[in-house]
C-alpha positions in Angstrom: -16.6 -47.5 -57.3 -16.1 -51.2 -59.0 -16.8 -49.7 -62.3 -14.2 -47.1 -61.6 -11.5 -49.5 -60.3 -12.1 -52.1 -63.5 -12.2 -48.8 -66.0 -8.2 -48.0 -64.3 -6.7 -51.5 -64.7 -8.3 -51.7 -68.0 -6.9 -48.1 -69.0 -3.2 -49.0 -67.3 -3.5 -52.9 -69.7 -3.9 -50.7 -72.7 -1.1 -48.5 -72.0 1.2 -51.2 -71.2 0.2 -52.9 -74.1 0.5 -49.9 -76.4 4.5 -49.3 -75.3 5.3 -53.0 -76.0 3.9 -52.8 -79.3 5.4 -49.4 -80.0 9.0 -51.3 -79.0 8.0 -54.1 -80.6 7.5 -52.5 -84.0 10.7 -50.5 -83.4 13.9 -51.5 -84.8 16.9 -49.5 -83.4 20.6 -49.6 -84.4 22.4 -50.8 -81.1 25.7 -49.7 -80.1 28.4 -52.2 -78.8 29.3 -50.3 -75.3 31.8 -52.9 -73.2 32.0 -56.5 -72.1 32.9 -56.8 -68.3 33.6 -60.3 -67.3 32.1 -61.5 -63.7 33.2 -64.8 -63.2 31.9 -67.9 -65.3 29.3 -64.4 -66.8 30.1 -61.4 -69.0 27.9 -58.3 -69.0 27.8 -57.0 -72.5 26.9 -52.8 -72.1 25.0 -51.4 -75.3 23.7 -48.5 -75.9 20.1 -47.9 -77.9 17.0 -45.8 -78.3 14.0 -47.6 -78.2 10.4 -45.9 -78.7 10.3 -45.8 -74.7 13.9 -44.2 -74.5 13.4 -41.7 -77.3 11.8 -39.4 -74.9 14.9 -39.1 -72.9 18.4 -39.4 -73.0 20.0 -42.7 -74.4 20.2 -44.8 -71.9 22.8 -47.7 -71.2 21.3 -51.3 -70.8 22.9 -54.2 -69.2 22.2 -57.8 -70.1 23.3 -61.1 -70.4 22.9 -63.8 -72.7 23.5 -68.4 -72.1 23.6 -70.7 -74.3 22.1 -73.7 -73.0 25.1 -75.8 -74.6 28.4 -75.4 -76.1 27.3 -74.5 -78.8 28.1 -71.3 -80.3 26.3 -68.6 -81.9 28.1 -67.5 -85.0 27.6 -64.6 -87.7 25.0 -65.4 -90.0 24.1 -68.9 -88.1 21.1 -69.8 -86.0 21.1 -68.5 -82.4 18.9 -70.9 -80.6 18.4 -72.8 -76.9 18.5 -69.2 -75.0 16.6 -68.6 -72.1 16.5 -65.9 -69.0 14.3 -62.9 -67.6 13.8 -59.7 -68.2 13.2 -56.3 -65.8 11.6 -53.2 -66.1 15.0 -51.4 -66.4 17.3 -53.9 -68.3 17.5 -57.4 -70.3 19.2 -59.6 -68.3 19.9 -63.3 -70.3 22.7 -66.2 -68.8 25.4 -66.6 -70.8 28.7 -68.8 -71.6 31.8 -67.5 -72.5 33.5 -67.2 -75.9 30.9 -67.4 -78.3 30.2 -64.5 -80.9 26.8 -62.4 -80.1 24.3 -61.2 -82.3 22.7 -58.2 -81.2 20.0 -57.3 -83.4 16.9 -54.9 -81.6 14.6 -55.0 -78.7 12.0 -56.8 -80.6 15.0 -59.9 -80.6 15.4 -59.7 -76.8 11.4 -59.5 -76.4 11.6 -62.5 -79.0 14.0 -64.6 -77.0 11.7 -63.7 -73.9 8.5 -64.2 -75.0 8.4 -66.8 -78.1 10.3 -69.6 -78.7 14.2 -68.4 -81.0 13.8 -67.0 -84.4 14.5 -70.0 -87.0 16.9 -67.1 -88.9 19.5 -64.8 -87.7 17.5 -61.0 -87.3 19.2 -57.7 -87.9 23.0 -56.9 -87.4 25.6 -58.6 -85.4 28.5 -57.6 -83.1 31.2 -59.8 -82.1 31.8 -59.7 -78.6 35.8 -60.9 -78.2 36.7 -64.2 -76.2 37.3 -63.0 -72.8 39.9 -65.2 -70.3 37.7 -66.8 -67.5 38.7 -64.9 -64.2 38.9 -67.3 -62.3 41.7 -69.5 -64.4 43.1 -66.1 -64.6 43.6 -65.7 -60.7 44.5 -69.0 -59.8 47.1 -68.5 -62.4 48.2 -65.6 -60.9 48.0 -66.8 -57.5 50.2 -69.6 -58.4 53.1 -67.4 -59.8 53.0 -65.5 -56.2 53.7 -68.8 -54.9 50.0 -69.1 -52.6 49.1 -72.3 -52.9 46.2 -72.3 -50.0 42.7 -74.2 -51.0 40.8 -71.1 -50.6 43.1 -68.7 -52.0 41.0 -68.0 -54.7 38.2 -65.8 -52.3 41.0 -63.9 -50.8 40.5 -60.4 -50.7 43.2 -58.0 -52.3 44.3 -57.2 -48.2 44.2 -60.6 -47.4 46.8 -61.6 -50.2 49.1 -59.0 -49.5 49.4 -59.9 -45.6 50.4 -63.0 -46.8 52.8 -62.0 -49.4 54.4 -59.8 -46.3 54.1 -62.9 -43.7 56.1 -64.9 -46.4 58.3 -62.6 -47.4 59.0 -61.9 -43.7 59.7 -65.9 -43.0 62.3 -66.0 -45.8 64.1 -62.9 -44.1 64.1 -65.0 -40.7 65.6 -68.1 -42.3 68.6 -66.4 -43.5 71.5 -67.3 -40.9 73.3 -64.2 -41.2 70.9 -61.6 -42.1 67.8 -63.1 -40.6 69.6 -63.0 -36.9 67.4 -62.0 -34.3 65.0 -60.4 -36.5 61.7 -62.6 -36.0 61.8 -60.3 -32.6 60.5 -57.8 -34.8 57.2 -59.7 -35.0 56.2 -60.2 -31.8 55.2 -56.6 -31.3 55.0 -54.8 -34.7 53.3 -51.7 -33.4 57.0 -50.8 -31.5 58.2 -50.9 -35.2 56.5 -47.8 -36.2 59.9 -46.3 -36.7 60.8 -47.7 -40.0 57.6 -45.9 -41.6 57.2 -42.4 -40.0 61.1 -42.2 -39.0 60.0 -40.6 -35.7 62.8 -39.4 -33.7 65.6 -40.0 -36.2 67.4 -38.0 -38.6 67.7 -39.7 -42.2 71.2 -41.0 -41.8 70.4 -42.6 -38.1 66.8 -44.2 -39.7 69.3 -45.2 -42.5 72.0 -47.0 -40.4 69.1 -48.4 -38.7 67.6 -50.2 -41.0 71.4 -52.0 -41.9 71.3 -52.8 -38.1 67.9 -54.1 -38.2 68.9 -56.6 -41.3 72.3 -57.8 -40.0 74.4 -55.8 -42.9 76.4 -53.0 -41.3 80.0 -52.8 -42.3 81.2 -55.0 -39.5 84.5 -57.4 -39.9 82.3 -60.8 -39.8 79.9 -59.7 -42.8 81.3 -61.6 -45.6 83.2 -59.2 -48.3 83.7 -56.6 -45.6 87.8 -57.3 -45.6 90.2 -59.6 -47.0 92.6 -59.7 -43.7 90.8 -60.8 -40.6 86.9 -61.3 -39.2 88.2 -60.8 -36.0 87.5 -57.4 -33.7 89.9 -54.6 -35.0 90.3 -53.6 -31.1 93.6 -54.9 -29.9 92.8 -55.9 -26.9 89.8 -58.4 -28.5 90.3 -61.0 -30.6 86.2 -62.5 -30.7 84.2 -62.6 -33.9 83.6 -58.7 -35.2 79.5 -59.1 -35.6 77.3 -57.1 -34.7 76.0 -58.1 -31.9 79.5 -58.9 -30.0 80.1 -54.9 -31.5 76.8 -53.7 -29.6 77.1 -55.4 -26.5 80.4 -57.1 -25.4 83.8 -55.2 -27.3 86.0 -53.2 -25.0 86.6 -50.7 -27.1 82.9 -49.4 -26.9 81.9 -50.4 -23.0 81.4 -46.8 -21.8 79.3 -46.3 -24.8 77.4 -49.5 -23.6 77.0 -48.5 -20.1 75.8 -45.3 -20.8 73.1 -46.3 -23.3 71.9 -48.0 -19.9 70.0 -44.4 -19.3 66.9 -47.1 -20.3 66.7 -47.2 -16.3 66.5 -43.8 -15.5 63.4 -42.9 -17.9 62.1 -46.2 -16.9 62.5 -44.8 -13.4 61.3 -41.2 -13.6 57.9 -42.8 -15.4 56.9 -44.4 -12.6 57.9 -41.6 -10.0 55.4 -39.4 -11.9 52.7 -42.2 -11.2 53.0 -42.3 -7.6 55.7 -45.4 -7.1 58.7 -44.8 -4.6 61.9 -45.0 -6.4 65.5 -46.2 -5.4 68.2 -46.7 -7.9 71.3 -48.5 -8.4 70.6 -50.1 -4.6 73.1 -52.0 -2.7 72.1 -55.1 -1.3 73.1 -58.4 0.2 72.0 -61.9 -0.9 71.1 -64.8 1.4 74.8 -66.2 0.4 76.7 -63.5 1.5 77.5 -61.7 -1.9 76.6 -58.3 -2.9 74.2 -56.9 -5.5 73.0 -53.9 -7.0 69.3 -53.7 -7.9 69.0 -50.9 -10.6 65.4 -49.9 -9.5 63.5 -50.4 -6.6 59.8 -49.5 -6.4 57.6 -49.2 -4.1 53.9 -48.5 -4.1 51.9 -48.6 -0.5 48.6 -48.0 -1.4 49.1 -50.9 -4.3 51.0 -53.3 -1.4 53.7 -53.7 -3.7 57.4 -53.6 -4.0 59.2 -54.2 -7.3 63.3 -54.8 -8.3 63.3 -54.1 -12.1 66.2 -54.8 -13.6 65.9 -53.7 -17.5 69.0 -55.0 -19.6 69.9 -54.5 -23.5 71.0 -57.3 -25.3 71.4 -58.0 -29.1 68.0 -60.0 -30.1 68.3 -63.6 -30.9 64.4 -65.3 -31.0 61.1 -64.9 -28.5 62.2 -67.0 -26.0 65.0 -64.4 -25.0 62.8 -62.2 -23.0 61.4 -65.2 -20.5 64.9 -66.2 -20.1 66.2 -62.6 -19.3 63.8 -62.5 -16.6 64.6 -66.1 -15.0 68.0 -64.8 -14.8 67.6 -61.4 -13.2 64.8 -64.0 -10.6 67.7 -66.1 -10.1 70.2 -63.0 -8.7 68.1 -60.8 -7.1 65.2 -63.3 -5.3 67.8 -64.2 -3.0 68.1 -60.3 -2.3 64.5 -60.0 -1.1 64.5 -60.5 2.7 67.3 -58.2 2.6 65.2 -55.4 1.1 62.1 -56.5 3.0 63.9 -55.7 6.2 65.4 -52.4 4.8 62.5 -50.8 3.6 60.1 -52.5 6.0 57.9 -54.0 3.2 56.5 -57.5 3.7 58.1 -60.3 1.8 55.2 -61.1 0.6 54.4 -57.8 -1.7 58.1 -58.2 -3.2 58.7 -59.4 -6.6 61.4 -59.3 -9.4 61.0 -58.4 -12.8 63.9 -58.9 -15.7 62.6 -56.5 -18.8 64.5 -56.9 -21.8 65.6 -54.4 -24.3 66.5 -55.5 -27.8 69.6 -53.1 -29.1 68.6 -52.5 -32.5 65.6 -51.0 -30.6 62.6 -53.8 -30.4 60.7 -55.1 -27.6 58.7 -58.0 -27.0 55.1 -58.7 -25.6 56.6 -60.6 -22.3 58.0 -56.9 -21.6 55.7 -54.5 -22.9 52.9 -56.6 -20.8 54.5 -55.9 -17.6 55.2 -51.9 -18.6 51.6 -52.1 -19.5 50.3 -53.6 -16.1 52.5 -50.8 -14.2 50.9 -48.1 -16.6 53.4 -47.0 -18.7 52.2 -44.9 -21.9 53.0 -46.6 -25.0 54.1 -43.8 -26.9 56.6 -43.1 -23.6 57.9 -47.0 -24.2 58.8 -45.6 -27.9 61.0 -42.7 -26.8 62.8 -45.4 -24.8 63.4 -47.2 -27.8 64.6 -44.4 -30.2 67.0 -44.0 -27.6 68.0 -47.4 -27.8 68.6 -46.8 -31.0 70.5 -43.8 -31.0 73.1 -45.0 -28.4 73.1 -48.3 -30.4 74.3 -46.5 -33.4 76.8 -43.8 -31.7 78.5 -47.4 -30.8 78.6 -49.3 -34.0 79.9 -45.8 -35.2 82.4 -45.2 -32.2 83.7 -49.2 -33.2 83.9 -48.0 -36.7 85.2 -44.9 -37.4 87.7 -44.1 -34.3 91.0 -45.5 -33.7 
């Protein structure tokens, strides 16, 4: 059995020995293939057929080659001081850029392995061209983008064009006029779903509402939008013709505006169909005396829990508006509560008030999608509310526009 065993090893020693001496004594004409650069590295691609690779196709063979100094390695000069390992499947050498390469044979690359460098240059050479080091390259190009951040350079392609967007984005916010209210667009970008897929809106309304969303339709207070007057062309107003005072306050469109407040009744008739008991446009009487009218009144017994939601539209302005809408609407209806308490015979205790704001150009915040969230309200339902919003926003600005 041990006689067997040493008769295999010594057979496979042969062999082995045999192929290196056949590719040894073989001198093939490479071909120059590609240089690809990887970082401070350049894999060189040639293509060759050695006494191994005769038998097959020609194959492709990827290596590398370093010069232990800066020292170059020129045509018909010395190439010395190399070093690296070798594979059963390729040559693989270290390597410094910009220097010209002599590729000769395999019996070279076994030389450089194996023995210390040829005193003489061996066989033909091929210039490999002086490559840009990558890395200068991209922090270069990094710096032209303007992204100056220490680690920028390990960014992923993704990751540098979410921050191209974020910047971009910023600049838009700074702008006094057309930046207005827009960093409410951030707060909940999913809601902005519009302005790629145009859900819901014919090409002339997602048009209009992309002017609306960036502060530029052809209202009297844009600059270059008349030579008279920035003042409201109704003659019965004489505020500031923007946007938002178009949208939300001028005479001339406030049945418009009150009907766009249909946001209450889909609000409504989405929590009907999840078991709440619903009462709109309620009267009521505060603790003072005076009289309100809570919009929507829910209530849910098996929850123990009574609700006056009052949603309200205004023209966005920054993130804070939301928590201040809802301190507001706390501040007129709380005083309400032991008035409803008594009338629907809920506990004061199970009562609360909740101000959810609506931005007109159609956005929405977290503070309000949270609580439409906690009372289940689909998502996608929240988004019909919006194109809405939108739709009625834009019959106004063209109603303030367009008609006498």
């Amino acid at each position: 059995m041990t006689k067997i065993m040493v008769a295999v090893v010594v057979g496979v020693v042969v062999v082995m020995m045999m192929m290196m001496m056949m590719m040894m004594m073989t001198t093939n004409n490479l071909t120059y293939k590609s240089a690809i650069v990887k970082r401070n590295e350049i894999v060189v691609s040639i293509e060759g057929c050695s006494a191994i690779t005769r038998v097959r196709q020609k194959e492709r063979m990827d290596f590398k080659l370093s010069i232990d100094s800066e020292e170059t390695c020129l045509k018909n000069e010395e190439c010395d001081r190399h070093s690296g390992l070798i594979s059963t499947s390729d040559v693989t050498l270290g390597f410094q850029l910009g220097i010209q390469f002599c590729v000769m044979s395999y019996e070279f690359f076994l030389k450089i392995i194996f023995s210390p460098p040829p005193s003489e240059t061996m066989g033909k050479c091929f210039d490999i061209p002086i490559l840009p080091d990558l890395v200068s390259e991209k922090v270069s190009a990094l710096s032209k983008l303007n992204i100056t951040a220490i680690d920028a350079i390990n960014w992923s392609g993704r990751k540098i064009r979410k921050h191209l967007r974020n910047d971009a984005f910023q600049t838009w916010t700074n702008h006094t006029l057309r930046g207005k209210g827009v960093i409410v667009y951030s707060d909940l970008p999913k809601a902005n779903s519009w302005v790629s897929n145009r859900k819901g809106l014919s090409s002339s309304e997602w048009t209009n509402a992309l002017k609306m969303s960036s502060n530029i339709s052809a209202v009297r207070a844009i600059p270059g939008r008349t030579l008279s007057t920035t003042r409201c062309r109704h003659p019965d107003c004489s505020e500031l013709e923007t946007l938002g005072h178009v949208l939300g306050q001028c005479p001339k469109g406030e049945l418009l505006i009150n009907a766009r407040h249909r946001v209450r009744h889909a609000l409504a008739i989405s929590l009907k169909t999840l078991n709440w008991e619903i009462h709109e446009e309620v009267h009521c009487v505060s603790s003072d005396g005076s009289f309100r009218r809570a919009h929507i009144i829910a209530i849910n017994g098996r929850l123990k829990r009574a609700l006056v939601l009052d949603p309200t539209i205004r023209f966005e302005r920054n993130l804070n508006q939301a928590t201040e809408v809802d301190i507001e609407k706390k501040s007129i209806y709380e005083p309400c509560l032991p008035y409803l308490s008594q009338k629907y015979n809920v506990p004061l205790k199970q009562w609360s008030v909740i101000g959810l704001l609506f931005g007109s150009r159609g956005t929405i915040t977290k503070f309000t999608w949270n609580y439409l969230k906690e009372l289940h309200i689909p998502f996608d339902y929240v988004m019909s509310i919006l194109i809405n919003i939108i739709k009625d926003s834009l019959q106004i600005l063209h109603h303030q526009l367009y008609f006498n």
